[in-house]
N, C-alpha and C positions, 0 to 999 in steps of 0.2 A: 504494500500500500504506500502512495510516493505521502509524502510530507506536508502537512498544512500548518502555516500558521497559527500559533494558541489562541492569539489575538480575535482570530476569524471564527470562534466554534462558538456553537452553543452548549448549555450545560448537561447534552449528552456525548460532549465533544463529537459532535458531526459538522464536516463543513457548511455553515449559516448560508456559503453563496457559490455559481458556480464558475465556469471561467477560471480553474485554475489549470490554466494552458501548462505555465514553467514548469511547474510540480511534475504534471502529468508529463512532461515530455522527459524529463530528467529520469523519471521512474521507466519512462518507456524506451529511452535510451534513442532519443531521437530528435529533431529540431523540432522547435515549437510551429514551424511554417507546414511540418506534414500531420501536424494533430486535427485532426476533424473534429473541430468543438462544437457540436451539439448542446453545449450546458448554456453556453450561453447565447443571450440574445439580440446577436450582433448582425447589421445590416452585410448576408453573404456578399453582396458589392463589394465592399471595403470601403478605403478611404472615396470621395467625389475625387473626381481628377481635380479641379478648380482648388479643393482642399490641399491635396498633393504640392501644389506649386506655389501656394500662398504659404504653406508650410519653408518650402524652400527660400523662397524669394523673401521672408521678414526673417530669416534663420540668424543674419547678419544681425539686427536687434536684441539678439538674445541677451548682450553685453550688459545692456541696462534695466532698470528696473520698470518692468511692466507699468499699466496704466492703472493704478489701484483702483479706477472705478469704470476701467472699459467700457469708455465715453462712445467708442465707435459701435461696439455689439450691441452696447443699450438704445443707444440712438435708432439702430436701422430695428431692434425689436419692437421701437413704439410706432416706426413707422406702419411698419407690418400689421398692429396692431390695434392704432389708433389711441395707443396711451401716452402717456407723460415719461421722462424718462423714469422718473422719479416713482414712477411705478411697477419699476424693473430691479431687481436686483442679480447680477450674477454670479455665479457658482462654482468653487470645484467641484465640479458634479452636482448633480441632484442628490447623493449622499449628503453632502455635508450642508445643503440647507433645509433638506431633512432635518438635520442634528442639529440646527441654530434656531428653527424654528418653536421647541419646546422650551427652550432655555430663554429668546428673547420673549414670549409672548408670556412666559410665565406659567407656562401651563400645569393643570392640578390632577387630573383627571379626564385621560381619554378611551376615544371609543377607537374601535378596529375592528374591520370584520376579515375573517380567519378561515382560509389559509391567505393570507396575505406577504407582501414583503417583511423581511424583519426586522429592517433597519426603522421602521416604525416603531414598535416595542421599545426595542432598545433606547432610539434617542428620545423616548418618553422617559425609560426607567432611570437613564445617566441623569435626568434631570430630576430628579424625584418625583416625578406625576406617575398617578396610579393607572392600570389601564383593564379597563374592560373591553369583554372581545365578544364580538356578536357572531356565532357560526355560521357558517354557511353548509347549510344540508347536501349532500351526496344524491337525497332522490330528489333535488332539486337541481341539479347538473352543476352544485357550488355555487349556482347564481347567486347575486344577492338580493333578498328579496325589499324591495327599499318602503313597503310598508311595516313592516318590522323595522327595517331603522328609524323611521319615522316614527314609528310607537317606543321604541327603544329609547330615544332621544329626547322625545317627550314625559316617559316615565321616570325617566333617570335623572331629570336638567335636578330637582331636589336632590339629588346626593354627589352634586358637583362636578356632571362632562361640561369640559368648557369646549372641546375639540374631537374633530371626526378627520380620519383618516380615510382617505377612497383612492384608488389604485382603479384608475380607467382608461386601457382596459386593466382586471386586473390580474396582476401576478401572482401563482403561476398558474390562472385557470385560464385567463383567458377574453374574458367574460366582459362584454362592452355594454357600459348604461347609455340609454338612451340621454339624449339633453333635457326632454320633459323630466326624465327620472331622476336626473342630477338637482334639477332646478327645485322639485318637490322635497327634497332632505336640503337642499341650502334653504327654502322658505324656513320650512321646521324648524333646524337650527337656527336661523337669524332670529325670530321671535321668540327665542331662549339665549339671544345672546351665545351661540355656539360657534368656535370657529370650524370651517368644512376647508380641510388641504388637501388639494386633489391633485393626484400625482397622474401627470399625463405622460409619463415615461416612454408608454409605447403610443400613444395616440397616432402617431405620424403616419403607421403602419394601416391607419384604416383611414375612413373615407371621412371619419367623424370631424365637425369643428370643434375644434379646442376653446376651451372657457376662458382662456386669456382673453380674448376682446372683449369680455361679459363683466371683469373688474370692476369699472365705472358703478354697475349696476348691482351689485354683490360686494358691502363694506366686510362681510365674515368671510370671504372667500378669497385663501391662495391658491395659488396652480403651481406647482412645480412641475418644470419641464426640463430634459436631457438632450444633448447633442451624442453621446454615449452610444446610444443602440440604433438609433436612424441613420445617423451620419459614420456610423460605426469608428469612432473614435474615443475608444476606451482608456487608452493609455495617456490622452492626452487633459481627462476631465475638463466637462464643462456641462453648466448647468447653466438654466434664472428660474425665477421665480418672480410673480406677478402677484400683487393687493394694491389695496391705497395707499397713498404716499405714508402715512402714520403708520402703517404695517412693516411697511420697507423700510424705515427709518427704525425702527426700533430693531428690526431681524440684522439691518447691515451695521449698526453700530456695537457688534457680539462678535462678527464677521473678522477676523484676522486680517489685518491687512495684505497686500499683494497673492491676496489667497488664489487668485485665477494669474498663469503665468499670461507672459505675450502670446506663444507660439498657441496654445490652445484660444484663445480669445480669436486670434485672426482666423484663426482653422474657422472657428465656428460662425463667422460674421461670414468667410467664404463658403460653408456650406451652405446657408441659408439660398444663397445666390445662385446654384445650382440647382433649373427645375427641369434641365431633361434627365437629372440623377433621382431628383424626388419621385417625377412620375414614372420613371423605370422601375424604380425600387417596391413602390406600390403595386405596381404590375405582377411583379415575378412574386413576390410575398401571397398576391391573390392567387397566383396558376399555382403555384408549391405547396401552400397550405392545402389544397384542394389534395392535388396528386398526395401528399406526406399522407392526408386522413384516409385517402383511398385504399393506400397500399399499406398502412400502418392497421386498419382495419379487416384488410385479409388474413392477417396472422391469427393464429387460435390464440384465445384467453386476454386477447388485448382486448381492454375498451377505450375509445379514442372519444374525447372530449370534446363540442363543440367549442372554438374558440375566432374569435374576433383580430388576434394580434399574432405576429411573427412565431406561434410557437405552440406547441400542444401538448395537453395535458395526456398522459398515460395510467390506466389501472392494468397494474397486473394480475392476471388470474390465479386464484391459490397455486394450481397447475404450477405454474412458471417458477423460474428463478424470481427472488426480490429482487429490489432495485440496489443493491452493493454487489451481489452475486451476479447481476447483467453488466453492470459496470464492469466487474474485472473479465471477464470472458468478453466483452469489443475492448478489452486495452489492447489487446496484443495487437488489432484489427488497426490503434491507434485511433480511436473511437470516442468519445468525450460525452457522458449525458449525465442529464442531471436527477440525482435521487431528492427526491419531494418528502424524505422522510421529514429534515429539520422544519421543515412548513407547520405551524401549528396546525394542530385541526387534520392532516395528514399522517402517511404512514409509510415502509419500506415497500409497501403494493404501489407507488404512484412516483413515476419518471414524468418528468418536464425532456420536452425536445424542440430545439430551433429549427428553424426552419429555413435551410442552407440552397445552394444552387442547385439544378436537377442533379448535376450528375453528383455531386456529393447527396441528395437524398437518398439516390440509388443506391447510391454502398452502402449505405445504409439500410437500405432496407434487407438489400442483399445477404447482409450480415447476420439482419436479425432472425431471416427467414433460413441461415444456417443453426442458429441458437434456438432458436424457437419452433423451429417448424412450418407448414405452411407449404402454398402456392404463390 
């Protein structure tokens, strides 16, 4: 088994996330460029070309010290947007204004529904807020059922949720709320004073508008968004997040200084500008997902998840291997997927898989249909 960070577990030490490319290539005695990573959920494109070259061409810049408030990415995200700058703040990653967001806003008590991401949790519990977790049922396809949150949120505002976490679509089911259905838990919560941080991580990935240009009209409502898995620039973090100006001002004033380097800032101001890489990228995500659930669905004992975003959920059949035991049988294959056990609410029966280029689905499926059996 290769090596993971202490850092990264949770307290059944199992890896919290997936993407651990280096580890796996080290253990598999190979470069990270031949590992087929499936765990994570990364735009199979790769970099935008436009990204590529802006990478290079500001490389010379690297000498000094970044723009601490990336005057250029904020600007062209209001224009996009129709907001203020000042209603932007940007990010190493979406991670870490996840984690500034509990600590600047003060929070005491929140909600999350489960299986969810878990850097939720966490950057609630480093802050001392308490968290309750709304499940998401199994014979309900994980959906979340948002009258339940709604009565959840409403029964609960007495014993102190100041805040709701939503992952749309979200991770790692899938599962995409409509806009009517966002908008009826942000009523809810606004007339209890509840804040609603909606993580649009993968949004890009679908057809849906993002609640960023909705700001003006929603004083309880953040959006955190990634440059990370659309633009597929992981290594280089970059995030923002969007509220009103008194939102932003208090999350960026917690915010480390020069926390977003140059080279990642310019990356991500030039992918934005990149729409025949957006609209390709939406294309193949829709034809792959299709073919992944088709062919991922011929296999005995699989049950394959409807999902909205770059990637899909897997149950495996008592029959089968768990999900540590399929992992080690596609290493050798040089094979990368991700076990859903640390998911709350989950179990070692349920793999997460991305959703890569045909011919890397192939082999994949290829693989599993040597492991597993099948047509």
């Amino acid at each position: 088994m290769y090596e993971i960070n202490p850092f990264d577990l949770n307290d059944t030490g199992k890896a919290v996330h997936g993407g651990k490319v280096f580890a796996f290539a080290r253990a598999q005695g190979c470069r990270p460029s031949e590992v087929l990573d499936f765990s994570a959920n990364i735009n199979p494109l790769g970099l935008p070309p436009n990204v590529k070259a802006a990478i290079l061409e500001n490389l010379p810049d690297a000498v000094h010290y970044p723009d601490r408030f990336c005057a250029v990415l904020r600007e062209m995200l209001a224009r996009q947007y129709r907001l203020k700058p000042g209603q932007l703040l940007i990010g190493n990653g979406a991670t870490e204004l996840i984690h500034l967001i509990p600590r600047a806003m003060a929070l005491k008590k929140v909600l999350i529904p489960a299986p969810g991401f878990s850097e939720y949790e966490r950057a609630a519990r480093l802050t001392g807020a308490a968290v309750e977790f709304m499940a998401l049922r199994e014979e309900n396809g994980f959906r979340l059922d948002v009258r339940e949150m709604v009565d959840t949120i409403n029964d609960n505002a007495g014993n102190g949720i100041d805040a709701v976490f939503l992952c749309n679509p979200n991770n790692p089911t899938g599962h995409l709320l409509s806009k009517k259905e966002v908008i009826s838990i942000l009523k809810a919560a606004f007339h209890l004073g509840v804040l609603v941080i909606l993580d649009e991580a993968f949004i890009d990935f679908t057809d849906a508008p993002s609640f960023t240009g909705e700001i003006p009209w929603y004083i309880n409502l953040i959006v955190v968004r990634s440059f990370t898995k659309f633009y597929a620039m992981p290594g280089l973090r970059a995030g923002y997040l969007a509220a009103n100006a008194a939102t932003v001002s208090r999350i960026e004033a917690v915010q480390p200084p020069w926390s977003v380097n140059h080279i990642a800032a310019v990356a991500a101001a030039a992918g934005l500008c990149d729409t025949a890489y957006i609209k390709e990228s939406r294309q193949i995500i829709e034809t792959e997902r299709a073919y992944l659930r088709k062919a991922l669905s011929s296999l005995p004992g699989l049950e394959v998840f409807p999902s909205d975003a770059n990637y899909l959920m897997l149950k495996l059949g008592a029959a089968l291997p768990d999900a540590d035991e399929l992992s080690k049988r596609l290493g050798p294959f040089k094979i990368l997927i991700r076990s859903c056990e640390t998911f709350r609410g989950l179990s070692d029966r349920y793999v997460r898989i991305a959703v890569r280029t045909h011919k890397e689905n192939e082999i994949l499926i290829a693989r599993l249909r040597e492991i597993l059996g099948g047509r």
